[in-house]
C-alpha positions in Angstrom: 44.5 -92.5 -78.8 46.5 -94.9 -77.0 49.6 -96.8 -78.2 52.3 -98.1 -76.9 54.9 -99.6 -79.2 59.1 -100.3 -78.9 59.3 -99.8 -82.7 60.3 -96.2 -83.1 57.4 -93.8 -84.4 59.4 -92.7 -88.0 57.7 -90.4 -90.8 57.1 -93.0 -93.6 57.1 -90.1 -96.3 60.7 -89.1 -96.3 61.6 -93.3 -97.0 59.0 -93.3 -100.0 60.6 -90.6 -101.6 63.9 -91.6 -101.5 62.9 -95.3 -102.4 61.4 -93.8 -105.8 64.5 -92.2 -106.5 66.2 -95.7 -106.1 63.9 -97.5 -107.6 64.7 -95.6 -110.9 68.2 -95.4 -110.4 68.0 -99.4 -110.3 65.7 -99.5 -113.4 68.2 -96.9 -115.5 71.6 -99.4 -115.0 69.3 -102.0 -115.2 68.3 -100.7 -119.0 71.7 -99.6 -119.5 73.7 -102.7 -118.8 70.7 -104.1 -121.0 71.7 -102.0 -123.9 75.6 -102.4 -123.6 77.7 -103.3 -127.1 77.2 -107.3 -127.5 80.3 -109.1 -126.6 82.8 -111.5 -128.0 81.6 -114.3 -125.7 78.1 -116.3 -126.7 77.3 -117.0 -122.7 77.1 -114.3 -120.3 74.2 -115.3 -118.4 74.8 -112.9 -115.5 76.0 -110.0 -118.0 79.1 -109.4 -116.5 81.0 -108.5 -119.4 78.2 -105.8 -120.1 78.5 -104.4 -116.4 82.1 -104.0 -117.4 81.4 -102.3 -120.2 78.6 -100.2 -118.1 81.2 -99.0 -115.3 83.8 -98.2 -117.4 81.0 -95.8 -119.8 78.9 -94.9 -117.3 77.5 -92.0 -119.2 76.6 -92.9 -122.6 73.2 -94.4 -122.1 70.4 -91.8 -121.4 69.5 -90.4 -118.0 65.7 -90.2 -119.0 64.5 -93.9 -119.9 60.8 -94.2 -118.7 60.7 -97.4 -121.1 61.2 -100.6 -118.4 62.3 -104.1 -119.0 61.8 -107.5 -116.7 65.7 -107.0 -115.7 65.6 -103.4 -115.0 61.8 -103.7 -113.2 63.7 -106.5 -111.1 67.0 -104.5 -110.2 64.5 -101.4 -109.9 62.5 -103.2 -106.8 65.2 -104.7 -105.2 66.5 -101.1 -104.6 63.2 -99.7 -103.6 62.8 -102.5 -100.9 66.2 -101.6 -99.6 65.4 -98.4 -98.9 62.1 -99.7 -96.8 64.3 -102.0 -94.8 66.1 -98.8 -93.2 62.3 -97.6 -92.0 61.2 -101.1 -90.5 64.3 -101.8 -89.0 64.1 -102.2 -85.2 68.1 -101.4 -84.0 66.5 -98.8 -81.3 65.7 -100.5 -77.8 63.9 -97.6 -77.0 60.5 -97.3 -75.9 58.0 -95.5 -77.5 54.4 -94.1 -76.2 53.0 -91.9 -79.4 51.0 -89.2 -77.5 51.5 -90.4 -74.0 54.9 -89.1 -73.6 54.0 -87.5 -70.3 50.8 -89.4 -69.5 48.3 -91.2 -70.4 45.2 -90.5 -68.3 42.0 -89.2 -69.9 38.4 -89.3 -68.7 36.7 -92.6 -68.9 33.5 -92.9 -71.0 29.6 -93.5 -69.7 30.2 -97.0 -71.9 33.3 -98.0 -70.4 31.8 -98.4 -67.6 28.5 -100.0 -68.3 30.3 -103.1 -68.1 30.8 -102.6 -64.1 26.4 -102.7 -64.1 24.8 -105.9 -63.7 22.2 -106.6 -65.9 19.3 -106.2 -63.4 19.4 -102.3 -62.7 17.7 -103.1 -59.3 21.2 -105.0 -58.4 23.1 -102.2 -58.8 24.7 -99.3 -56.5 24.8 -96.1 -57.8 27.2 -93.5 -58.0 26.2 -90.6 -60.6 23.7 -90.7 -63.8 25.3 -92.9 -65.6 27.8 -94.4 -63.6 27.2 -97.5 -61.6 28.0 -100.7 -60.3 26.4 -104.4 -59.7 26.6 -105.2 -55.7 26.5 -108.6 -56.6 30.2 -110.0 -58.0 29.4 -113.4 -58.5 26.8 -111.9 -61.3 29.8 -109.8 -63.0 32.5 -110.6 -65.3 35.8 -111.7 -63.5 37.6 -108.5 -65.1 34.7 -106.0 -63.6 34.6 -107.7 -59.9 35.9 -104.7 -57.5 35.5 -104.7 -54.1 32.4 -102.4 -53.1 33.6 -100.7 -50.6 32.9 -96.7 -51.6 35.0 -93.4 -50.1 32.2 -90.4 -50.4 34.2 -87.0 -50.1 31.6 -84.0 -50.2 31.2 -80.6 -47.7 27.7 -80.2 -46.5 24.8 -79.2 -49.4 27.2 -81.4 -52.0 23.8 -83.3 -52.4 25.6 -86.6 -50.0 22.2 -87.7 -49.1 20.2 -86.7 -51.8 22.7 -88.3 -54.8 24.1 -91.2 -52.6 22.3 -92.2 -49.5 18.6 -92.1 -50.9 19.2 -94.0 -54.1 21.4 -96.5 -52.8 18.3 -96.9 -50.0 15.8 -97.1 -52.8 17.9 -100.1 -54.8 16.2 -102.2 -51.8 19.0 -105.0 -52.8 20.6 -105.2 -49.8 20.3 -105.0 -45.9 21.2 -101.5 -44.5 23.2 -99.8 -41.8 23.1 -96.1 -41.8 24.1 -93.6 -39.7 21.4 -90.7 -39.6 22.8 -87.2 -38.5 20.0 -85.3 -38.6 17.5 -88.4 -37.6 15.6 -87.4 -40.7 16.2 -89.9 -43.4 14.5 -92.3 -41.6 11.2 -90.6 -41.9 12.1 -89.6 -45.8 12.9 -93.2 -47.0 11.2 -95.6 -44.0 8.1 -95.7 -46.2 9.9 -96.9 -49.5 11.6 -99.1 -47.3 8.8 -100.9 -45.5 6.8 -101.3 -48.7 9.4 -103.6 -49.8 9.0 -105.5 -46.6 11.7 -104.0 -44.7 12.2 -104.7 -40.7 12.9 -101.1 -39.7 15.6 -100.5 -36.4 16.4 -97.2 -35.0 18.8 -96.4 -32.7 18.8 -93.1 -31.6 21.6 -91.1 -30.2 20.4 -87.6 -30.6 17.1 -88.0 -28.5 17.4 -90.6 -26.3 13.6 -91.8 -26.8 11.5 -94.0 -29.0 14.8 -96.3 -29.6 15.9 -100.0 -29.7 18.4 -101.2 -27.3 21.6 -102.5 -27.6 23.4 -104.3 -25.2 26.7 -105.4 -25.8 26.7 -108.0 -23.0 24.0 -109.9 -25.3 26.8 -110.7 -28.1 30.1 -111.0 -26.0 30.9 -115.0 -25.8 34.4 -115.6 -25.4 37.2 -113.1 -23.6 38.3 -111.5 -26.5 35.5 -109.7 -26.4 36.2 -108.0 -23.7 38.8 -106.3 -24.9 36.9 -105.2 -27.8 34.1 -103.9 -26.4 36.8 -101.9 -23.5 38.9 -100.6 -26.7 36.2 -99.0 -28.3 34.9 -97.3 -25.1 38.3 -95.8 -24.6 38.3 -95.0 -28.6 34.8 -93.6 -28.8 34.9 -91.4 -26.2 38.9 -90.1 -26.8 38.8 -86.2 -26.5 42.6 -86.6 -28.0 45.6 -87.7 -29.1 48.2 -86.6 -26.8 51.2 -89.3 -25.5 51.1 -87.9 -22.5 47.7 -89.6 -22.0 49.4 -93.1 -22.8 50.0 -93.8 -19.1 46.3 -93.1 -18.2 45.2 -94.5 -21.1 46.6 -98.4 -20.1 45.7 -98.0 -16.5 41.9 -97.2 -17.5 42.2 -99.8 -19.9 43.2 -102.6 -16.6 39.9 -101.2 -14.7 37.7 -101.3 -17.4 38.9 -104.7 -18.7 38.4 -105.8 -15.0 34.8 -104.6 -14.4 33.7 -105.4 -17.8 35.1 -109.4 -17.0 34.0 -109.5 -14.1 30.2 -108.9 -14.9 31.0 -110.8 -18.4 31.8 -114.0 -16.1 29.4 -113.3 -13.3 26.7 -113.4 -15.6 27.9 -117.1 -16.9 27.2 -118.1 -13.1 24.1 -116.7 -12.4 22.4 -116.4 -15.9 21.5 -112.7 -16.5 22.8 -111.1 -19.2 24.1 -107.6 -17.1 24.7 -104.0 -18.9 27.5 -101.1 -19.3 25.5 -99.3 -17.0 26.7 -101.5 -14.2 30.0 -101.0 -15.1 29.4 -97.6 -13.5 27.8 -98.6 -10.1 30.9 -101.0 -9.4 33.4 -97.9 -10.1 31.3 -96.2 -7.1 31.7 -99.1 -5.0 35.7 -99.4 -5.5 37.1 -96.8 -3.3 37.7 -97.9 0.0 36.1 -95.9 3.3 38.7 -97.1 5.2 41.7 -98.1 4.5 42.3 -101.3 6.1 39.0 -103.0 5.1 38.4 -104.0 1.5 35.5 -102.4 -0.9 32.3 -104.0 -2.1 34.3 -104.3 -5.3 37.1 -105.8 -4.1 34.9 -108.7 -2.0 33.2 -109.1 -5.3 36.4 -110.3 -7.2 37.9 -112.8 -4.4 34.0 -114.5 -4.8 34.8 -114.4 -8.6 38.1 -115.7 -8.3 36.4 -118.8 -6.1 33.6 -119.3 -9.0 36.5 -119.2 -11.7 40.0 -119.4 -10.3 42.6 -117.6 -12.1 40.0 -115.9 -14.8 41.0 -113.1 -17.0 38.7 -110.4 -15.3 40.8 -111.2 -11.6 44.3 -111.2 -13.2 42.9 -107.2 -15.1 42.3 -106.3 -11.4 44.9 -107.9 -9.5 46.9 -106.5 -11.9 45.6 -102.9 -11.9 45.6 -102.7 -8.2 49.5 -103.6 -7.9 50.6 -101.6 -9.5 48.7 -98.3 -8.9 47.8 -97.3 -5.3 47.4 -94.2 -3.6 46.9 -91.2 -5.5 47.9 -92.6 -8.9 44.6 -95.2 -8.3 42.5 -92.4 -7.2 43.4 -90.1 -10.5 42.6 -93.5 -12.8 39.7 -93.8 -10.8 38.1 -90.5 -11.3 39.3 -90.4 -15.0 37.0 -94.3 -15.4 34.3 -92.7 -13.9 34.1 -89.4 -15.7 33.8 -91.9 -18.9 31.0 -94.0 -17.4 29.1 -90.8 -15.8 26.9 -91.1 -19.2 25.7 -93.8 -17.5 23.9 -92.1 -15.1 20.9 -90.7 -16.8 17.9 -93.0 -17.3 17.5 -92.6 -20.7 21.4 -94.2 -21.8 20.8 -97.0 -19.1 17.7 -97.5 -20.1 19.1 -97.6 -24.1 22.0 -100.4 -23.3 20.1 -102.3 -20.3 18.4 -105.2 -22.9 19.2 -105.7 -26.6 16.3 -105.5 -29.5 18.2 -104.8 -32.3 18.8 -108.4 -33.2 22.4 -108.0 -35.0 22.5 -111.7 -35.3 19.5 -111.3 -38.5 20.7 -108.5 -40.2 21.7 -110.5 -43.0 19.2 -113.6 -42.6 16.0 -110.9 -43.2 15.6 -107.4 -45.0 16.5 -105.2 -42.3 17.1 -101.2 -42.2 18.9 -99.7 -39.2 19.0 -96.4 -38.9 21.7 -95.1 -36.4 20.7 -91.2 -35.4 23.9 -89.6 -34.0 24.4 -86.3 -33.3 25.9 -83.2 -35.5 27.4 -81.4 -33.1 27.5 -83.5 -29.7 29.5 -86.6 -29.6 28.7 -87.6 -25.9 27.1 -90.5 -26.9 28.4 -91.3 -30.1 31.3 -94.1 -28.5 27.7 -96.6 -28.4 27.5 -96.1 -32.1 31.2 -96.7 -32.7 30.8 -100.0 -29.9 27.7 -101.2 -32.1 29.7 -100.9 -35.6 32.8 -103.2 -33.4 29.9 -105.8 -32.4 28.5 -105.8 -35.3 32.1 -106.1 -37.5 32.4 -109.1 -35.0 29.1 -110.8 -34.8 27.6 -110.7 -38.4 31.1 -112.2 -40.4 30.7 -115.1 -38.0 27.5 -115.6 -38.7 28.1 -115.6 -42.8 31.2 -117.9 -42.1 28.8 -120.4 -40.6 26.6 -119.9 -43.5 29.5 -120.2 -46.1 30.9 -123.3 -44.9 27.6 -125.1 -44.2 27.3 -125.2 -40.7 24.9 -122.7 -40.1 21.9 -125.1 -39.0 19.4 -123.5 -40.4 20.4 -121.1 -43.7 22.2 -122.2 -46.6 24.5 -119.8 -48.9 21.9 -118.3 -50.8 20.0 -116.9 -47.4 23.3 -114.8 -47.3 22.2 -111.2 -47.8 24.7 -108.6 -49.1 24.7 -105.7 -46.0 25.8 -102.1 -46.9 26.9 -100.1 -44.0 26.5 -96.4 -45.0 28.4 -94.8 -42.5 27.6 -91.0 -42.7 29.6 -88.9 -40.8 32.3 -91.0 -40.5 34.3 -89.0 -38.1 31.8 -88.0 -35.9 32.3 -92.0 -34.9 36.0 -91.5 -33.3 38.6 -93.9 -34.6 36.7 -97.7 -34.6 38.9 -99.9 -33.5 40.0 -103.1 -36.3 38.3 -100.6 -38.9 41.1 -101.3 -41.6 40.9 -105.1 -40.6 37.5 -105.2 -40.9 37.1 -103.4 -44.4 39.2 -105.3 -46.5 37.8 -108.9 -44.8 34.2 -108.2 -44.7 34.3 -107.8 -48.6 33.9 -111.7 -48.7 31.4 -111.6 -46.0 28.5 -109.9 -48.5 29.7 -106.7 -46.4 30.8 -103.4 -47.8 31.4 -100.6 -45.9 30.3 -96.9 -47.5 32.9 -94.1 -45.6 31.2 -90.7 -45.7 33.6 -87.7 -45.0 33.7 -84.1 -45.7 37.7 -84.0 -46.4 40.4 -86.6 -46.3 42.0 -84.7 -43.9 39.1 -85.7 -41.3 40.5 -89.1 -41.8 44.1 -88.2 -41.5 43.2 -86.8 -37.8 41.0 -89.7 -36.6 43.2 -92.3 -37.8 46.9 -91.1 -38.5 48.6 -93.6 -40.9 45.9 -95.9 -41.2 44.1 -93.4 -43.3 46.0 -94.2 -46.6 44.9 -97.9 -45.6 41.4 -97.0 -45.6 41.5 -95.0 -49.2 43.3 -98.4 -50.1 40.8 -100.8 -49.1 38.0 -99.0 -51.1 37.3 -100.1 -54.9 35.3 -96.8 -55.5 36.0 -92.8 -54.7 33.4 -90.6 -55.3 33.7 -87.1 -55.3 31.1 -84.4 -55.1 33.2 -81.6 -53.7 35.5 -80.0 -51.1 37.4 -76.9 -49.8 39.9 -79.3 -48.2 43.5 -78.2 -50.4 45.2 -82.0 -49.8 41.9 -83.3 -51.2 41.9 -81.5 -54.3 45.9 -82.3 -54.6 45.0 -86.6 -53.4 42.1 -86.4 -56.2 44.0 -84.3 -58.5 47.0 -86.7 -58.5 44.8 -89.8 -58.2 43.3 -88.8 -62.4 47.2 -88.8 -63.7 48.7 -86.9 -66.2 47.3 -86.1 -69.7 50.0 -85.6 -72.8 48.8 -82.5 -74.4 50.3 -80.6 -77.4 51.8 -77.2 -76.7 51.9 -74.7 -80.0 55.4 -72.2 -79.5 54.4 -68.6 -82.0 57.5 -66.3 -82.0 57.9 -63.0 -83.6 60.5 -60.1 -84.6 58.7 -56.9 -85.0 62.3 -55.2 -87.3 63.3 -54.2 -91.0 64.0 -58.1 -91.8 60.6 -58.8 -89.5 60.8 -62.9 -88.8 58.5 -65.4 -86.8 58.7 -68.9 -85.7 56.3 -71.7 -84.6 57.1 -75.0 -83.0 54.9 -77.9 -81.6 55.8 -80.1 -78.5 54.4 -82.3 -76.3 54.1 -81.3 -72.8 52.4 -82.9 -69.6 50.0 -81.4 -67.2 46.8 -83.1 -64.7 44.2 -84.0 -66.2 42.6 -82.4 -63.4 44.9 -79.7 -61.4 43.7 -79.4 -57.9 41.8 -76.0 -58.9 39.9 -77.4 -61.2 38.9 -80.3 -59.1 37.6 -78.0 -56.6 35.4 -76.1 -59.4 33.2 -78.8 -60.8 30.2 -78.1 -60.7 27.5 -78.1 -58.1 25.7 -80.5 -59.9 28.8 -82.6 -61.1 30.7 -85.1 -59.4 34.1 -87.5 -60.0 33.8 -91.4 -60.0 37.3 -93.3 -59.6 37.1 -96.8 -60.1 39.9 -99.1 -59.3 42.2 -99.2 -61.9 40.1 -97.2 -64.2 40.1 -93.5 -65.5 38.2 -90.9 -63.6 34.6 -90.5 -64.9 33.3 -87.2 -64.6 29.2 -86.9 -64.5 26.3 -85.2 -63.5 25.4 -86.5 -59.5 22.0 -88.6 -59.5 18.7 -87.1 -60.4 17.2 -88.3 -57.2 13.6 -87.6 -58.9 14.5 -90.0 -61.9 14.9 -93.3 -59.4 11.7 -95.4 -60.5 10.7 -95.7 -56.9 11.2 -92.1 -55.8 7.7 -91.4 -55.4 7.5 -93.4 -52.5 10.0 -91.0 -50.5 8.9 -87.8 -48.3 10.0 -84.5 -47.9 8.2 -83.0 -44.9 5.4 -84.4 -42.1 2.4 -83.7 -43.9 3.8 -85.5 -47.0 1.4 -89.3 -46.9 5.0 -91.4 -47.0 6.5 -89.5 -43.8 7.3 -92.6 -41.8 6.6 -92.7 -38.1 7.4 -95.8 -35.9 7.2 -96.7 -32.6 10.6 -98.8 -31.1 9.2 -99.3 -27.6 6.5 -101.9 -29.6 8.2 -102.5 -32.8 8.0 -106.2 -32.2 4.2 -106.4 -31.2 2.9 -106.8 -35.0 5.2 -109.5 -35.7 4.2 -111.1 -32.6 0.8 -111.0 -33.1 1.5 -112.2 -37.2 3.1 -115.4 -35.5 1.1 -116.4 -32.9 -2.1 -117.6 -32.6 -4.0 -115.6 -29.9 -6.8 -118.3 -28.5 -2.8 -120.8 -27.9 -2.0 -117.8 -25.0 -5.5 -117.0 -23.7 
């Protein structure tokens, strides 16, 4: 039980006692100043001549008197309530926590938390069997509203798909974005998904084939951008961390910026929307055949310059070739076009050359985008991390319009809530603004689900800004790990429990003796051992400023619409699509055939 109190915790028994005794001492003067000789004087209304005589013959009345009177019940109860005022009396200015001396964590209850649902159990996301949580705020009380962004720490075979992913897919309330490692769960849940009228995207990084496209050029509309989308380049395809790279690092970032600019502004001129690919067909055409006649590239940005004098692309290349010449140009150069050699197969210019993901409607219409990255093989995996920074970008502009009525089209109610289920997190590479963008998306209708196998996979990816990350998300859930500073973090995130301790003491000898004492002592509720043996089928929900809930992970089978999932090809629900015509049926559902023949 929890109390917390600054009167001191006193045992009320030892007081009673001794208030008895007074209480009959104050009855037996009472009776014998009562039964005193009768004095000379008529009036003694207070009796003071008898309490003379009392004090000076203390004695001669009896001890045992179990007969009261008014006077000696009255002198009797005064002394019994003086007693009582020495055990309510509040001198001390200490403070007292019975039972929580060293702690006060415990495990929350399954009806504690039934308060976080919202009434609809469609509405909510869900964490274990019993524990779960309304997606919706605005339908919770006030005191329950916590951000729902969700940390997921579990090794592989902790069930991360099968008790996470999958259910939260089959709530259907929301718009999703989910990275697919295995490029699996697309064909287990697509089914379940497009019976509840879901527009189904894939973008595949593991094969190449049968994708959408994604071009960044189609979202970038003011210079800032261009930064962005040359950050997360240079972030998503870092091999390390090493300072000495710094120096290469900011002259890559000049060229990139520059090339990037210069086909972001060239485009504005001649109205084509170019792609990255490019990007790598102007590094080919920078170095110079001879020295004292300018490249292709060069010739391109003195036209540029003439089109938009003094624009930011010129003043990145101007810049960049100023202050690195010779070999120091040539090194940058080679290191710019190792990068953007990914460019060169068909398939990845084929896969950024036009745009059909639509980012723009991801929260205007049911959408599921499945983002199929490989497990082993990041080589690609920098257009992932580039289509999470567009889309952090893109989409909370678009709900800002919407919020503050100036969308022209959608009112606040269109506003779908979009979970982003990012599995695999650090396969990703550090995403640049990732801390920024979690904790301000939250009043976009955007939360953000991080999927790692150990906290120490954040720790490498993004340093300091880890703690910021665990910060920023209102739910932990853990299904298991190997990782020891994730057992200690989860261990010392449950607190300390007060627990009682029992002392036995014995003396085996002729005069043979033994002892036994109590005492509170403190330990974890969870030491970091035992939060690495939970079970296989167990798991640990921390809500924001609630006790850690320990429950049984989700019966997957138990979800009302698990039937429409799949489990292998032959299975009736194994989803297959085709991207290279995804649009066709929803062209031919809008358009009237004999208005185009």
């Amino acid at each position: 039980m929890t109390q917390e109190t600054n009167k001191p915790q006193r045992m009320i028994e030892p007081y009673l006692i001794m208030g008895l005794v007074a209480f009959y001492m104050g009855h037996w003067i009472g009776k014998s100043i009562e039964e005193a000789p009768a004095t000379v004087s008529t009036y003694d209304f207070f009796r003071l001549q008898k309490l003379r005589w009392f004090l000076e013959n203390p004695l001669d009345h009896s001890l045992i008197d179990p007969i009261p009177s008014f006077f000696s019940l009255f002198l009797g109860l005064i002394c019994f309530g003086a007693i009582l005022m020495f055990y309510f009396r509040s001198d001390e200015k200490n403070t007292y926590r019975y039972q929580e001396e060293h702690g006060s964590a415990r495990f929350a209850t399954a009806e504690e938390l039934k308060r976080f649902r919202d009434e609809l159990p469609e509405n909510d996301i869900i964490f274990t069997q019993q524990a779960r949580m309304g997606i919706f705020n605005k339908r919770l009380a006030y005191a329950v509203q916590v951000n729902k962004n969700i940390l997921v720490v579990g090794l592989p075979g902790d069930w991360k798909t099968r008790a996470f992913v999958k259910p939260g897919l089959l709530q259907t309330n929301s718009s999703f974005v989910v990275t697919d490692p295995k490029g699996l769960l697309v064909h287990e849940v697509g089914y379940s998904l497009k019976e509840a009228g879901y527009k189904i995207k894939v973008f595949d990084l593991v094969t190449l084939q049968n994708t959408c496209q994604f071009n960044v050029f189609h979202y970038m509309t003011t210079e800032a951008d261009i930064d962005r989308v040359a950050e997360s380049i240079i972030q998503g395809t870092k091999k390390s961390d090493h300072q000495g790279e710094d120096f290469w690092v900011q002259a890559e970032m000049l060229l990139i910026r520059a090339l990037i600019g210069y086909l972001y502004f060239s485009s504005k001129y001649h109205d084509v929307t170019p792609h990255l690919a490019q990007v790598a067909d102007m590094l080919r055409l920078l170095k110079r055949d001879n020295p004292d006649v300018k490249s292709p590239v060069e010739l391109m940005f003195e036209q540029l310059d003439r089109l938009y004098p003094d624009n930011y692309a010129s003043k990145q290349f101007y810049l960049f070739m100023r202050n690195f010449g010779g070999q120091t140009l040539m090194s940058v150069l080679a290191i710019t076009s190792s990068r953007f050699a990914v460019f060169d197969h068909d398939d990845v210019r084929n896969i950024v050359k036009d745009d059909t993901l639509d980012i723009g409607k991801w929260q205007l219409e049911k959408t599921a985008v499945f983002i199929a990255i490989p497990e082993t093989d990041k080589t690609y995996n920098f257009l992932a991390n580039l289509l999470f920074v567009t889309m952090f970008r893109i989409l909370p502009n678009i709900a800002d319009e919407i919020l503050q009525g100036r969308h022209p089209t959608h009112k606040p109610s269109d506003l779908l809530h979009l979970r982003a289920i990012m599995d695999e997190f650090a396969q990703l590479n550090r995403i640049p603004y990732f801390t920024e963008s979690q904790s301000s998306l939250r009043s976009r209708e955007i939360s953000l689900d991080v999927i790692v196998q150990a906290l120490s996979q954040l720790q490498t990816t993004y340093k300091d800004e880890w703690k910021t990350i665990l910060n920023n998300c209102g739910t932990l859930l853990y299904l298991g790990t190997n990782d020891k500073d994730t057992m200690e973090y989860f261990s010392l995130r449950a607190g300390k429990q007060t627990i009682h301790q029992r002392n036995l003491s014995k003396t085996y000898s002729q005069q043979g003796s033994s002892s036994e004492s109590i005492q509170t002592v403190g330990r974890p509720l969870l030491t970091p051992d035992e939060v690495a043996r939970i079970g296989i089928d167990e798991a640990l929900v921390f809500i924001s400023k609630q006790n850690v809930f320990r429950d049984k992970k989700y019966n997957l089978e138990s979800h009302p619409r698990a039937h429409l999932l799949a489990d292998h090809p032959d299975d009736p629900n194994w989803f297959t699509y085709n991207m290279a015509n995804h649009d066709i049926p929803e062209w031919d559902a809008n358009v009237k055939k004999e208005s185009v023949a």
